[in-house]
C-alpha atoms as one frame of an Amber mdcrd trajectory, in Angstrom:
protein
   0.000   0.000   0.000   1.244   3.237  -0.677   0.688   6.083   1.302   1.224
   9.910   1.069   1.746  12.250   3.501   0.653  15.599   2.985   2.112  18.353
   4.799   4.932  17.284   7.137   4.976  19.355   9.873   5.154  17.806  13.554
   1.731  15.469  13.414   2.715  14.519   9.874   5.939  13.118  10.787   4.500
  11.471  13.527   2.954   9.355  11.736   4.653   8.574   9.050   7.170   7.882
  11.826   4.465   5.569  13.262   3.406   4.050   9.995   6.908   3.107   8.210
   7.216   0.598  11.150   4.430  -1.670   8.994   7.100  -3.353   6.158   3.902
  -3.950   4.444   3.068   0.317   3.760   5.573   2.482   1.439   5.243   5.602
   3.124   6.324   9.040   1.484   5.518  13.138   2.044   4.474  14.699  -0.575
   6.341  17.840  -1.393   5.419  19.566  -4.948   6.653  23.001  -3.922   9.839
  24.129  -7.050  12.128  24.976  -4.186  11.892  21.921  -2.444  13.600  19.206
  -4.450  15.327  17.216  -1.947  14.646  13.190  -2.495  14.669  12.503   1.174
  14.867  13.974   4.828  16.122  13.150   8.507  15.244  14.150  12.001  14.946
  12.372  15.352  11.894  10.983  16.743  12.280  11.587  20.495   9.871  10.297
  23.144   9.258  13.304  25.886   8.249  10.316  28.230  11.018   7.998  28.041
  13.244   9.751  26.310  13.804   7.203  24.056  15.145   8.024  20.360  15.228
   6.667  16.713  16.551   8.170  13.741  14.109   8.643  10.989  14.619   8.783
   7.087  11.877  10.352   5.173  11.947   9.549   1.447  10.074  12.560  -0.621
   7.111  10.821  -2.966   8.133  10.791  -6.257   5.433   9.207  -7.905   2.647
  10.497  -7.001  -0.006   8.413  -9.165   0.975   5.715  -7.082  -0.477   6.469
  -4.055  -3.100   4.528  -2.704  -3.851   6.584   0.166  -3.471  10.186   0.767
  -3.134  12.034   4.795  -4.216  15.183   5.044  -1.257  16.912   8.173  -1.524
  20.455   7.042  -2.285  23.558   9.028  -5.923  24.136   7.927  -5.129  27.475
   6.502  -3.118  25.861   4.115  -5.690  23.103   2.637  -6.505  24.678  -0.516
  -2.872  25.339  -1.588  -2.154  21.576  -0.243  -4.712  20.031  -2.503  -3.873
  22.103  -5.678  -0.420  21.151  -5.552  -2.117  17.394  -6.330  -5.445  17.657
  -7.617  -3.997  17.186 -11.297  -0.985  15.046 -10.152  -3.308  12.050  -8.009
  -5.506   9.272  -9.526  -8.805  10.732  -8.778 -10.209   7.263  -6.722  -7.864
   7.826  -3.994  -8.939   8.493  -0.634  -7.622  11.453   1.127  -7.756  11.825
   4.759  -8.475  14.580   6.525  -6.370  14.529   9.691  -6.239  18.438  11.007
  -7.646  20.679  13.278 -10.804  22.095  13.234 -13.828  21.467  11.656 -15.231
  22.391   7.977 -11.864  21.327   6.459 -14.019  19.222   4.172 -15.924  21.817
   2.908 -12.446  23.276   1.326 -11.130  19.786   0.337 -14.722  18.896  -1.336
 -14.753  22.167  -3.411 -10.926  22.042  -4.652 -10.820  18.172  -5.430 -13.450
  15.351  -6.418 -11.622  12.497  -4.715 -13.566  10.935  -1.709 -12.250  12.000
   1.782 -12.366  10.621   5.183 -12.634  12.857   7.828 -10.617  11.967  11.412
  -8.656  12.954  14.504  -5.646  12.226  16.678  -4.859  12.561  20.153  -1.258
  12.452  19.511   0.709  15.360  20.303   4.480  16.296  19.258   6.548  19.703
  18.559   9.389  19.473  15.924  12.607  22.053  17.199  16.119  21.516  15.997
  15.735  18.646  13.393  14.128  16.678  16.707  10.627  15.317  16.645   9.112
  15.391  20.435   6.415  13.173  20.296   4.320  14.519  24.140   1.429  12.245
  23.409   0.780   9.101  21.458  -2.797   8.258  21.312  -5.204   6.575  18.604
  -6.379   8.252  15.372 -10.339   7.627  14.987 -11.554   7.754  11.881 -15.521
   7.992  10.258 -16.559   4.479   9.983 -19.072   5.359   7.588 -16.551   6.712
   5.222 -17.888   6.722   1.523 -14.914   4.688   0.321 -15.849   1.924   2.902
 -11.983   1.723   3.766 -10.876  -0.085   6.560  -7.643   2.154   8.488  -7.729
  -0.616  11.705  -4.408  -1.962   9.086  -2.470   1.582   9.432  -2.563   1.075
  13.289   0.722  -0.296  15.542   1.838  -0.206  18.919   2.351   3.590  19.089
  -0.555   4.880  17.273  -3.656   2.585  16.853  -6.524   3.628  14.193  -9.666
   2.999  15.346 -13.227   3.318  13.167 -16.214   5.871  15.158 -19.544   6.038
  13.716 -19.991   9.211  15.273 -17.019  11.052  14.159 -18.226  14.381  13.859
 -18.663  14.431  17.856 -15.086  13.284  18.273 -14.216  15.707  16.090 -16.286
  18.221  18.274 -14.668  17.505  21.061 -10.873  18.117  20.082 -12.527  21.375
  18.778 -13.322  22.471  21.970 -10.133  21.119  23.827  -8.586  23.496  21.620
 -10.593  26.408  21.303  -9.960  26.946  25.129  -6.340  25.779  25.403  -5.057
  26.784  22.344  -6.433  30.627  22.606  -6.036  31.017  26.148  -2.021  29.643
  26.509  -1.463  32.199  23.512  -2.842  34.993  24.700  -1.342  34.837  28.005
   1.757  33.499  27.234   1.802  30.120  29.291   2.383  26.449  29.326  -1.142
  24.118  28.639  -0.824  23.355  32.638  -1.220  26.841  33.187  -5.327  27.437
  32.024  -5.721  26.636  35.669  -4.745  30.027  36.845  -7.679  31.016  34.104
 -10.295  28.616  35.208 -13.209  31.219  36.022 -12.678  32.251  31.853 -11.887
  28.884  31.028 -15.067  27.546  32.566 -17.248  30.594  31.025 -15.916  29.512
  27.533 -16.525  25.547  28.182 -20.174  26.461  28.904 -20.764  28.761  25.725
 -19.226  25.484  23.817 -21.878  23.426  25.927 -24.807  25.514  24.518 -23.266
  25.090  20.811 -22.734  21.112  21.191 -26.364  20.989  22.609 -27.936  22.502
  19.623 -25.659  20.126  17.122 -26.812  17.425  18.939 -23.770  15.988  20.247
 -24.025  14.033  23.123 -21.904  15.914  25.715 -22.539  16.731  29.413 -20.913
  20.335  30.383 -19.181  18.358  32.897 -17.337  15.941  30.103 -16.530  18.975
  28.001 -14.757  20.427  31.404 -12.956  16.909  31.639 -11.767  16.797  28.300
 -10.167  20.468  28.339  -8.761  20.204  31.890  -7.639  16.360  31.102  -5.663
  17.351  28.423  -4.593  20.284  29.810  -2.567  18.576  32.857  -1.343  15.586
  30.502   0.241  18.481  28.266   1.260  20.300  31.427   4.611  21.484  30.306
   3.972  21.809  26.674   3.177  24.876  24.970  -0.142  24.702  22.325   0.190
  25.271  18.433  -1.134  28.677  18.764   0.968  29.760  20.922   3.902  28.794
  19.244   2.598  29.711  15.756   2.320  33.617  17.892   6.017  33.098  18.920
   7.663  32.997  15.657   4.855  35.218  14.219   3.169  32.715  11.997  -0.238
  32.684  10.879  -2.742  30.597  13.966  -5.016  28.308  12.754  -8.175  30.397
  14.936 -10.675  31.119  12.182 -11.040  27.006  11.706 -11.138  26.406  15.274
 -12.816  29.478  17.368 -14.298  31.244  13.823 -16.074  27.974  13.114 -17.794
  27.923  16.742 -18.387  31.751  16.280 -19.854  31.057  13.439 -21.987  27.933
  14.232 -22.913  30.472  17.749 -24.482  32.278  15.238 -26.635  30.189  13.456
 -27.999  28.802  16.345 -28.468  32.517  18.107 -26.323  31.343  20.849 -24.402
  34.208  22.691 -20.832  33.423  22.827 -19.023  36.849  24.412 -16.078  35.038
  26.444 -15.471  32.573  23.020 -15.676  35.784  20.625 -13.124  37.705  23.350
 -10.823  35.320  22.683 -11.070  35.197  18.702 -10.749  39.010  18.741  -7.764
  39.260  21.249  -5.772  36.332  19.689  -6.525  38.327  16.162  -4.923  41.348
  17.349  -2.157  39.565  18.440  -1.780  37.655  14.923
């Protein structure tokens, strides 16, 4: 099976890290960009936990009608250059994955592509710094179940990273929206560690119960109290990390806010659902972009 990955920041190396231990999978990043013409690349897959490391060769994908499966790691601003740098160069049967933050990613991928997508999430977690991969969290990737294509990603899975099918993917989904509409904004903004929402709880908590009132009107099948677990969860098992949106502030790249807290806003809005705390945050972590 061959498999292409798709931007190749920190979550796309992770795993293709994870996947190239399967002899059975030819794994590749795709790169189309003119400047970037190198055939392969190295870095160090670290383990924050046990410290443990292994040196990684990525090989760049040179044939790209090939591929029989196609993941989706990009920042979601960066989706609809992403998929025009293939849409003429892929066989137009192959599945693409849609592994990124946020929701309404598919929208994008549906208008700039015809091939069928499958939309999922991670709870894996890793920063890339000095040619180093720190993998903070390994968890599963779930994936829709009901998937158009009817593909089966159980066979990507291995010890590190399992994939596992969810029927209800859209909630899962939900749920690492909200994780990190309140993490992700608030560690920016005030320049702190994930650990540190604590110190914010009062705003923390007022933006956890706007997301409540959202999740309740799509349906989802959350308790205020298990969105409050999920954030604060997280939050302490990612203690000394810092989020993406903070970091993307740091070195004064664009954040990926307008796919995480614009979708909410805007999903607040349909619904009629007063959001100030959530549209403080969007506005404040604007400024500061």
């Amino acid at each position: 099976m061959n498999i292409g990955i798709l931007g190749f920041g920190a979550i796309g190396k992770l795993i293709h890290s994870c996947l190239i231990l399967k002899q059975e999978l030819n794994v590749t990043y795709i790169d189309e960009r003119h400047y970037h013409n190198r055939e392969s690349t190295q870095y160090i897959l670290k383990s924050v936990a046990t410290g443990e490391e292994k040196n990684i060769c990525a090989r760049r994908c040179t044939e790209t009608d090939k591929l029989d499966l196609i993941i989706l790691c990009t920042k979601t601003y960066q989706t609809r250059d992403a998929i025009s740098t293939i849409k003429n160069i892929i066989r137009p049967t192959v599945p693409i994955v849609i592994l990124q933050n946020g929701m309404g990613n598919d929208i994008i991928v549906r208008h700039c592509i015809k091939n069928p997508y499958i939309l999922a999430t991670t709870d894996c977690g890793a920063y890339v710094g000095d040619h180093i991969l720190f993998a903070t969290a390994f968890g599963p990737v779930t994936y829709d179940q009901k998937n158009s294509t009817n593909t089966d990603l159980k066979k990507l899975g291995t010890d590190l990273i399992a994939w596992e099918a969810a029927d209800c993917i859209k909630e899962k989904l939900f749920r690492k929206l909200v994780i990190n509409a309140v993490i992700n904004p608030v560690t920016a903004i005030y320049d702190i560690k994930n650990g540190e929402i604590l110190q914010h709880k009062e705003l923390c908590d007022s933006v956890i119960a706007e997301l409540y009132q959202i999740s309740k009107s799509e349906n989802y099948r959350f308790s205020q109290e298990d969105l409050s677990k999920f954030v604060y969860q997280v939050s302490i098992k990612t203690q000394n990390n810092y989020s993406s949106m903070h970091e993307d502030l740091k070195y004064h790249r664009a954040t990926e806010i307008d796919s995480i807290v614009g979708y909410l806003l805007n999903r607040a809005k349909e619904y009629n659902i007063e959001v100030p705390r959530l549209k403080s945050l969007y506005d404040q972590l604007k400024n500061l972009e």
